[in-house]
C-alpha positions in Angstrom: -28.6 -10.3 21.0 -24.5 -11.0 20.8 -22.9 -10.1 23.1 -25.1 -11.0 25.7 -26.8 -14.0 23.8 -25.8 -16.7 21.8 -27.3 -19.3 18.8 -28.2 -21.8 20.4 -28.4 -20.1 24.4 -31.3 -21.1 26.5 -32.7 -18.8 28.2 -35.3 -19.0 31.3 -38.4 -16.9 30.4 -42.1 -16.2 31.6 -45.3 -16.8 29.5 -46.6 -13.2 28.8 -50.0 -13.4 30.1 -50.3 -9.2 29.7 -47.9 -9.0 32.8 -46.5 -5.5 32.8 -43.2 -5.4 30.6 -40.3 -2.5 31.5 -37.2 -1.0 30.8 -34.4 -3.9 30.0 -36.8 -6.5 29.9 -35.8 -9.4 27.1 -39.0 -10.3 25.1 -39.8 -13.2 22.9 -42.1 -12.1 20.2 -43.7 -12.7 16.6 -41.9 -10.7 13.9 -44.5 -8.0 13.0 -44.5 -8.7 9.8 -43.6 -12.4 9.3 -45.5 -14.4 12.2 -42.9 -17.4 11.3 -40.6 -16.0 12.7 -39.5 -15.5 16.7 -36.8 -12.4 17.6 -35.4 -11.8 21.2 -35.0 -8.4 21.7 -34.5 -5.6 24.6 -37.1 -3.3 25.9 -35.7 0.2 25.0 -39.0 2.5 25.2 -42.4 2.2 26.2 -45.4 3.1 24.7 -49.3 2.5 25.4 -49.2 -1.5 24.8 -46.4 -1.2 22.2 -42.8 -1.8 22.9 -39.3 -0.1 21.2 -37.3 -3.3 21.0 -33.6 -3.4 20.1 -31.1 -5.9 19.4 -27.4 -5.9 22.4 -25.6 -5.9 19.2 -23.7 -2.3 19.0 -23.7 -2.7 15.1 -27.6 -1.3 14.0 -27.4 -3.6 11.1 -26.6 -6.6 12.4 -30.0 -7.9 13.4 -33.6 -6.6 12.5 -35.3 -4.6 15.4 -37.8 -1.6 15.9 -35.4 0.9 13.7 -37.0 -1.5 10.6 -40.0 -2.7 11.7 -41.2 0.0 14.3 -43.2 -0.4 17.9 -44.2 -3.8 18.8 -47.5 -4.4 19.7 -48.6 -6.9 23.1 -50.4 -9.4 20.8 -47.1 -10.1 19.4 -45.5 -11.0 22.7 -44.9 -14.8 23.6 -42.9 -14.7 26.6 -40.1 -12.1 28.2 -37.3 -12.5 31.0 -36.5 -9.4 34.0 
């Protein structure tokens, strides 16, 4: 999430309780196909209880997001920030 984000920044977030997520929102979420692993990621489209996410990073390959893994589904969701 560099530039925006940091290793090692805290950020302030809200337990996803199937709250309604949008546009820009920053969600906390279960890599879809390694549940060990936690990304942060922005909210660039929304679909039917799956989400486009993308890294703030202007380089594509510098982080994995929705270009490799695709839509992210609500059951993946831990937590988000507005």
């Amino acid at each position: 999430m560099w530039p925006n984000l940091n290793d090692g920044d805290t950020i302030d977030c809200i337990k996803y309780e199937s709250q309604e997520i949008i546009l820009g929102d920053i969600i906390i979420f279960y890599h879809p196909f390694n549940s060990s692993t936690v990304l942060v990621k922005r909210v660039k489209k929304v679909r039917a209880n799956e989400y486009w996410v993308v890294g703030d990073n202007p380089d594509p390959t510098s982080s994995e997001d929705s270009h490799n893994f695709g839509y992210v589904g609500k059951s993946k969701i831990i937590a988000f920030q507005r």
